[in-house]
C-alpha positions, 0 to 999 in steps of 0.5 A, spaced: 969 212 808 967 219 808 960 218 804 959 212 809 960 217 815 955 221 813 950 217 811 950 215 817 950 222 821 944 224 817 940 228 821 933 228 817 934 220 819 936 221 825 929 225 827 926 220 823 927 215 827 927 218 834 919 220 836 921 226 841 925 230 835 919 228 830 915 231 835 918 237 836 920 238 829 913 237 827 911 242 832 915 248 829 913 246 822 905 246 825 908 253 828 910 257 822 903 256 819 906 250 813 899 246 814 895 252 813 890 250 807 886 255 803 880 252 801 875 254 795 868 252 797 862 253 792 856 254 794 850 253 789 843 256 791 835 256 788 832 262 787 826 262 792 820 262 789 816 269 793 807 269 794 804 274 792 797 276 794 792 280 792 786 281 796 779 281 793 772 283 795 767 277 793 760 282 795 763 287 792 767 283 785 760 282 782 763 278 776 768 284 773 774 282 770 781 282 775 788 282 770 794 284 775 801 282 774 806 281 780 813 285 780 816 277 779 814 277 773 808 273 775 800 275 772 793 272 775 788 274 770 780 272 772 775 273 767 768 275 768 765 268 769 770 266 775 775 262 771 781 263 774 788 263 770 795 265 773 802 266 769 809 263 772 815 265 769 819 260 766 827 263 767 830 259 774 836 262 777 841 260 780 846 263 783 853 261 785 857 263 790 865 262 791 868 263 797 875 262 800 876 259 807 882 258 810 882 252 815 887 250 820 889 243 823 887 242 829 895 241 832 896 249 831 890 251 835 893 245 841 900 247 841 897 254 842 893 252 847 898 249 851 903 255 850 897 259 853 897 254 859 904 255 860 905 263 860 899 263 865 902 258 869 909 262 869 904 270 870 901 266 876 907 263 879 910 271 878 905 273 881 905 269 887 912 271 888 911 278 887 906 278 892 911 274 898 917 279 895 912 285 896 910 282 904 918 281 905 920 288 903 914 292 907 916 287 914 924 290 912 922 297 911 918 296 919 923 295 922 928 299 918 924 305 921 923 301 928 931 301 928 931 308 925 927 310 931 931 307 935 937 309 932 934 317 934 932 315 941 939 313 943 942 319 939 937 323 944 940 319 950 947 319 950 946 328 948 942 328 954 948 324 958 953 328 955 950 335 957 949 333 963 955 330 965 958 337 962 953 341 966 955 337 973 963 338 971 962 346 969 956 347 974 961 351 979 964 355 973 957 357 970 953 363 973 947 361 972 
């Protein structure tokens, strides 16, 4: 009985099943980096074969020999008839080289945009907020200095009534 309950409380199958728990679980495994892939990618290259020239005076050549050797290992040799011979050399090098990429599913990079989407909406939002907050609190802190100023008129006012009432009572005691 007890092998039947849970069973059929696996977890596992009940994310399985419901497509809005996969998607959240999917997300968090895309989250802690499990598709992250390292991916070896071998690129071979041709060695490029180089020209290299040399410049010759045909009025001034007169039939003399030409013998020169390029810093490739290539030669070029004319002899005094005119005929032309040119040396190649014969090794060809390939070069390979190795390098260690990593690729990222396409699914981090979305959760992550729409993770920005989501924060900049919520720091516009409390901007927005901020602002109406900034304009209530300098509307209270008006009138709380009109009140203030208020508050001191009728200070001076009811000084101004007391000393006077004191100055009609005492006005025949008082000297001056």
């Amino acid at each position: 009985m007890t092998s039947l309950l849970i069973v059929s409380c696996n977890p596992v199958k009940q994310v399985l099943k419901d497509k809005t728990k996969f998607d959240k679980v999917a997300e968090e495994v895309i989250r802690r980096g499990y598709c992250v892939n390292d991916t070896i990618i071998e690129v071979v290259t041709d060695t490029v074969y180089k020209t290299d020239s040399v410049l010759v005076n045909v009025i001034s050549y007169r039939g003399g020999k030409l013998d020169t050797t390029f810093a490739d290992g290539s030669s070029l040799y004319m002899d005094e008839a005119g005929n032309v011979s040119v040396g190649c050399p014969v090794k060809r090098q390939v070069q390979k080289i190795t390098k260690t990429e990593v690729v990222r599913d396409k699914s981090l990079e979305n959760i992550l945009k729409r993770d920005i989407e989501v924060a900049d909406s919520t720091i516009n939002s409390l901007k927005l907020s901020l602002k109406e907050k900034e304009v209530v609190i300098n509307s209270v802190e008006n009138k709380l200095t009109r009140k203030k100023m208020e508050l001191w008129g009728i200070i001076l006012l009811l000084t101004g009534v007391a000393a006077l009432k004191l100055y009609t009572r005492f006005k025949s005691v008082l000297p001056f």
